[in-house]
N, C-alpha and C positions, 0 to 999 in steps of 0.2 A: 541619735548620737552624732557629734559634729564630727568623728573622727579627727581631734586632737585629744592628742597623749598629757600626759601631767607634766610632761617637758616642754609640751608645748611646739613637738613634733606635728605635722599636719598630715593625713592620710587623705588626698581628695577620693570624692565621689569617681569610679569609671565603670559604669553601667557597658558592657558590651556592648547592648543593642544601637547605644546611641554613638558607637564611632567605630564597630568590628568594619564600614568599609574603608574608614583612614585607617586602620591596622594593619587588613589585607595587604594596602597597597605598601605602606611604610616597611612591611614585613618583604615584600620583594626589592623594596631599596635598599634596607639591611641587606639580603641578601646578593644584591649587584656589590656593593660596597667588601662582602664578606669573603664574595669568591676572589676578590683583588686582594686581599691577606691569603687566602688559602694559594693563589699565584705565584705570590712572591716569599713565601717563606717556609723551610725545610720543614717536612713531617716529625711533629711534636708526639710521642704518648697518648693516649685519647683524644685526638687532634684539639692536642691544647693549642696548638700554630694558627687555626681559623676562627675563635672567637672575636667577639667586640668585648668592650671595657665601657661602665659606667666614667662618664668623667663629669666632671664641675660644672658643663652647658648640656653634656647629653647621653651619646656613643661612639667612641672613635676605635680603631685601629691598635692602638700605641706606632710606635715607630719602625717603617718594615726598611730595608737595606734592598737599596737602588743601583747595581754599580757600586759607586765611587761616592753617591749621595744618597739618602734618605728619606723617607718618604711615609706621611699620617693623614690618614683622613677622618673625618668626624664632622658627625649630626650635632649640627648645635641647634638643642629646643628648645632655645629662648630666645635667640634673634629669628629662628628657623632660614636656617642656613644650615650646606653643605661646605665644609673647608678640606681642599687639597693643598698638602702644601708641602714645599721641598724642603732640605736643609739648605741646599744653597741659594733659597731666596726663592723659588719660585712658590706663587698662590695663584688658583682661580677657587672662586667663590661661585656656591648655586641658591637661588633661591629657592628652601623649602614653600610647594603652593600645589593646589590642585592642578596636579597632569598626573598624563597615562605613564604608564611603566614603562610603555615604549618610549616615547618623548623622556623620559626622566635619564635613562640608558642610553638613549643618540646625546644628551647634552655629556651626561657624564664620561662617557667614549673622548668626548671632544676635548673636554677638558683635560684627561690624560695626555691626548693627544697634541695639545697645545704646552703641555709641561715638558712635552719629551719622553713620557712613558710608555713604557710598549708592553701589554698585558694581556695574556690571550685569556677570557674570563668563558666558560664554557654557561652559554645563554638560558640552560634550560635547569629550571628550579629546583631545588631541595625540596622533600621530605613536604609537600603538599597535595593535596588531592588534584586532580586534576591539570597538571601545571602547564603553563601556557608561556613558550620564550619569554624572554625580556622584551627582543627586538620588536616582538611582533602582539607583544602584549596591552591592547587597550582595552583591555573589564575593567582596570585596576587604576584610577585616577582620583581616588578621594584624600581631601589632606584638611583636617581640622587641627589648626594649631594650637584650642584651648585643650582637648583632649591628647593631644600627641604631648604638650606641657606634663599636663598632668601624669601622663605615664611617664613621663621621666622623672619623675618627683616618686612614684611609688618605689621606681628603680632606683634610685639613688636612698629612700632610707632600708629597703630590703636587700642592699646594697652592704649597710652599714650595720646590720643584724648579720648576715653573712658571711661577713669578714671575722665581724667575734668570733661566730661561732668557730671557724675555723682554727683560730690561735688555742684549744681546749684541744688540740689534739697532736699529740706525739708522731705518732704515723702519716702515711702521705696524703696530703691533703692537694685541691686543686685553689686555683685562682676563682676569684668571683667572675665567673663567667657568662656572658650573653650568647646563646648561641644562637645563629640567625635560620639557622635550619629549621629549628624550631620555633622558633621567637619568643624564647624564656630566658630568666635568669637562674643562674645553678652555681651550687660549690657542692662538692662530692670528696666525700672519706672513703679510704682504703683501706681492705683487712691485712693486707699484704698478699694473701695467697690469690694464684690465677684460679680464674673462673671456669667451669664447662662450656666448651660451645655450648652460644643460642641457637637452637634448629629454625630452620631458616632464615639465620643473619646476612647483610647482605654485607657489605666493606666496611663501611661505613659504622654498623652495630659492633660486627668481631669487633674492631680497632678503639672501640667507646668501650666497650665491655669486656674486654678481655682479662679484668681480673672483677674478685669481686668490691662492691662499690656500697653506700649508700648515698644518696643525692637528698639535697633540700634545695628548692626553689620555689621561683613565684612564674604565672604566666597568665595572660590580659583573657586568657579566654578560647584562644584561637581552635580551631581543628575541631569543632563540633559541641565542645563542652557549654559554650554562651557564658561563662560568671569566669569572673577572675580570680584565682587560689594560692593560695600558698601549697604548694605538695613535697613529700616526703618519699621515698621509696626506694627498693631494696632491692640489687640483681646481683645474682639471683635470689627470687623469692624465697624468705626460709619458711619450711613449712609451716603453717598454725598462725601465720603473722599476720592475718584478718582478724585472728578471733582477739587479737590487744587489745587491750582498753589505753585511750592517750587522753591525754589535758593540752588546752583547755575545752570546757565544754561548747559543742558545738564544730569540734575539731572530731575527726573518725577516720576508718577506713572504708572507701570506694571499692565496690567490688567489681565493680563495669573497666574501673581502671586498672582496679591492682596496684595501690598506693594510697598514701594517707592524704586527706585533703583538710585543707582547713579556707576555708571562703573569704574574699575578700573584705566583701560584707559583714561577716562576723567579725572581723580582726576590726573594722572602723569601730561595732561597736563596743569593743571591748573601754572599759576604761583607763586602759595602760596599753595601747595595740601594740609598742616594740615588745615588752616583755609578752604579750599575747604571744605574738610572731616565736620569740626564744621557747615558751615552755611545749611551744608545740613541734620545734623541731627534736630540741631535746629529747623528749619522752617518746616523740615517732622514731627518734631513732634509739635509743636504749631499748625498744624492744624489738627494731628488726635486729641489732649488735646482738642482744641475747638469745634470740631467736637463730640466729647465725652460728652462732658462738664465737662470736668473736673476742680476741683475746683484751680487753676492755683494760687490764690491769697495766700490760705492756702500753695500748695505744691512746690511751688520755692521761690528760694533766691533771692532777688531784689540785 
């Protein structure tokens, strides 16, 4: 299957193996980029304040408040370029290329620093095995920009299945969100009612989970998995919600993860992959909701 849709939608090819090292690193650039949103802007709700946004070239910011001026930055993965840029006129530009994390974080420092911004970014990584500073970080220098394109094309139509979904629901729902901690993309439904602590949550988890949640997203693979997924999942877990049966075929539940996956692979070769994409979150989530028991009558749109 070519992975196009009957619309005429394109889903490319992204085999992990062949670019998890521009991931790795592109995944610590998000993250320099992301701790400068979590810097400059007041604690949101499930720290809705630190995400990235799919936009029209890639991943940016939205607009953070500087003082008196304003302030976005954003990956753009079609010219492959980095854009800082002010309200009042100022821009420095980076070329996205193979460098270390360390060189990628001394230019980008500079660049603040030449706009006038003053940002104390705490250097040592999120939510990664092993993490290694920014400053002092060179494993991490790989940059393929046919593959880095390409995930931005998956992001941007799993983007637009997301957003649907969302507007089918009464209750609180979140933004389509990239979060760079993890390096996935997520929108998440609310039952309304607070959650039980997680035993051994750390700040971070309490403040993400503190009520309970269903999530759908997509993510390239990262953290041990190798294939790239669509997933689904419920916190907290309602009991029995492994043994559901979901559509479409080839979609299920992981028990190593504890959530529903549905593989990238599969969705290409579906012969309609956006409706692929909707029927599996749909049905993943109508039975962790009833599984929950969630009040379903109240929180969707008929």
């Amino acid at each position: 299957m070519s992975g196009v849709a009957g619309n005429g939608v394109h889903w490319p090819e992204l085999p992990w193996g062949e670019w998890a090292a521009t991931a790795d690193t592109l995944h610590m650039w998000t993250q320099i980029v992301g701790k400068t949103r979590l810097a400059l802007t007041p604690l949101q709700n499930h720290w809705w304040n630190v995400p990235l946004y799919v936009t029209a070239r890639g991943l940016g910011t939205s607009a953070m408040a500087y003082g008196d001026d304003v302030l976005d930055i954003e990956f753009d993965f079609v010219a492959h370029e980095l854009h800082l840029r002010l309200g009042s006129g100022g821009l420095r530009v980076m070329k996205l290329r193979a460098r270390t994390v360390a060189d990628f974080y001394q230019a980008y420092c500079a660049c603040l620093e030449e706009l006038g911004v003053s940002v104390a970014i705490n250097p040592m990584p999120c939510e990664v095995a092993n993490p290694i500073p920014f400053d002092r970080d060179t494993v991490h220098g790989s940059y393929d920009p046919e593959y880095v394109h390409r995930f931005w094309q998956v992001l941007f139509h799993a983007e637009k299945i997301f957003r649907e979904w969302g507007t089918g629901f009464l209750g609180k729902v979140s933004p389509v969100h990239f979060f760079w901690g993890s390096f996935d993309l997520a929108v998440t439904r609310f039952s309304g009612r607070a959650a039980p602590p997680r035993p051994g949550a750390d700040a971070i988890q309490r403040e993400a989970y503190s009520h309970e949640v269903i999530s759908a997203g997509f993510w390239p693979g990262n953290g041990g998995y190798g294939a790239a997924a669509f997933y689904c999942y419920a916190a907290p877990v309602p009991e029995g919600l492994g043994e559901a049966k979901i559509g479409p075929d080839g979609a299920g539940w992981d028990k190593a993860l504890g959530e529903f996956l549905f593989r990238y692979d599969d969705v290409r070769a579906q012969a309609l992959p956006e409706a692929a994409v909707m029927e599996f979150i749909e049905s993943a989530y109508a039975a962790a909701a009833d599984a929950a028991k969630w009040d379903r009558t109240a929180l969707e749109r008929r």
